[in-house]
N, C-alpha and C positions, 0 to 999 in steps of 0.2 A: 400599450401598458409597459413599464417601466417598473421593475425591482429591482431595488438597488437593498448590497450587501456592502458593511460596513466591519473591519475584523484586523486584531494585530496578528502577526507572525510572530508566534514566540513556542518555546515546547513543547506546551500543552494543545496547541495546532496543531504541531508537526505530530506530535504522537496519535492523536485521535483518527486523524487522513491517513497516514496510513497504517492502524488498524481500519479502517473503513476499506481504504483500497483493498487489505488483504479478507476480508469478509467478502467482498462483491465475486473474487475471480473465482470463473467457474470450477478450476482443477487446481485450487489452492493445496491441496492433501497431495496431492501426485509427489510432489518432491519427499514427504515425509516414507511415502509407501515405499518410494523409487530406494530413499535411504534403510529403511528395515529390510526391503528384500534383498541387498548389497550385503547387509549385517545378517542379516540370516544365511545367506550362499556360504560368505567364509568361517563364520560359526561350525556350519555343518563340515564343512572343512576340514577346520582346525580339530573336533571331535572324531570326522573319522580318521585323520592321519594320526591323532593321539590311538583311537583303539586299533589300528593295526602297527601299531611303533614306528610309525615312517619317519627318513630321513627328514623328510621336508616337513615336519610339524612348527617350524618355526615360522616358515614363509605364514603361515594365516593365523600362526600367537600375535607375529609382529604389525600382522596387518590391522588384527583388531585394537590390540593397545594403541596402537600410532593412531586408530583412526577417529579411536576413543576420547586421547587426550586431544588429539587434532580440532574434535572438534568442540571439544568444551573450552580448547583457548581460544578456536575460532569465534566462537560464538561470546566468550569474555570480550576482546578483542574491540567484535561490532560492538557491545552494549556500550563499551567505552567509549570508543569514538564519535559513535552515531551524532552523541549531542555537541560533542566539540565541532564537527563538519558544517553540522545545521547552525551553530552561531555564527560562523563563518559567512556563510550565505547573505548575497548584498541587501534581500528583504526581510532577515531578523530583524525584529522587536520594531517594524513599519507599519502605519496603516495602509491595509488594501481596500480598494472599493472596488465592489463587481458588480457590475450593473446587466441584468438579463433584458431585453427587448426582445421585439419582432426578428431583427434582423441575426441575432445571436448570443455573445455575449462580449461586452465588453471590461477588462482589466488596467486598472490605475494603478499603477504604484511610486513611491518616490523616484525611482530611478530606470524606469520600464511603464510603455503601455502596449497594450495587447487588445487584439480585438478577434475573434474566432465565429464564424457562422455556423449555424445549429448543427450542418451535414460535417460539419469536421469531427464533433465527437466521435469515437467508437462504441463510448459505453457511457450511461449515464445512469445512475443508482440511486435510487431513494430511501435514506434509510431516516427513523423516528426524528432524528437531531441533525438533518441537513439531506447536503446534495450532493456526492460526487461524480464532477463530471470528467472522464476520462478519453485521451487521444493516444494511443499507442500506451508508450508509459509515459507517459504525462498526466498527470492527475489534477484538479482543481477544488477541493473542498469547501463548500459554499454553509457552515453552520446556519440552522434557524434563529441561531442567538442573536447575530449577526445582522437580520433582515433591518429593514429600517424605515419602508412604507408601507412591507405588507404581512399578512399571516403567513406560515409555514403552509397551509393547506391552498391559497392563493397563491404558492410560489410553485407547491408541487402542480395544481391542476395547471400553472399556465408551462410547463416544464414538460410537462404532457403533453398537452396541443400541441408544442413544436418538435418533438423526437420521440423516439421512442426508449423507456422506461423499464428498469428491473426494479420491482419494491427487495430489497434487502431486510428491512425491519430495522 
């Protein structure tokens, strides 16, 4: 059996894979928690150097302002560039066709072919509106919109059969 995926690369791609990618990974929140427990240490800091008058009240005023602004420009920053980077990319606005078989899957593109067998995944995720399949950080986003010979539910069971699967929703 042969499924073949037919799909441009353009934004609304890029955007959707990874949000898909950041849904699937198991300890997606670690970094948010790793940041509030950081902002809460020097918080308490900064408050108790304030209520006993300490010299040092500045070192954790200036850590929190800097890290504050720090990171709303950081975070401006990415939003900006994100999509200038991804135009950039030699398979903006190309068609890809991915073709899934027995043997794993293989990738067309104008200027690159790829061909990956089932055991190279790490992680393979099934979520309502596709397939992402992932190697390390290398991801693959296979939308159902996309399919061209067969159902979503025919692409998920034979996706099954050959690896093993996290449903996402």
């Amino acid at each position: 059996m042969k499924i073949v995926y037919e799909f441009v690369v353009d934004l609304d791609f890029y955007r959707t894979a990874y949000s898909r990618y950041a849904r699937q990974r198991p300890h997606r929140h670690r970094q948010m928690i790793i940041f509030g427990a950081s902002a809460l240490a020097v918080a308490c800091a900064w408050m108790y150097a304030r209520a006993i008058h300490a010299v040092w009240v500045l070192i954790p005023e200036m850590t929190l302002i800097c890290g504050i602004a720090g990171g709303i420009v950081g975070f401006s920053i990415a939003k900006i560039m994100l999509p200038i980077r991804l135009k950039r990319a030699p398979n903006f606005g190309a068609t890809i066709t991915a073709t899934l078989d027995e043997d794993g899957m293989s990738v067309v593109e104008p200027q690159a072919q790829a061909s990956l067998k089932w055991a190279a995944f790490t992680r393979v995720a099934l979520f309502t509106d596709g397939t992402l399949f992932v190697r390390g950080r290398i991801i693959r986003w296979l939308p159902n919109s996309a399919l061209q010979n067969a159902t979503p539910e025919e692409a998920s069971a034979f996706v099954r059969s050959r690896t093993n699967v996290v449903d996402v929703g």
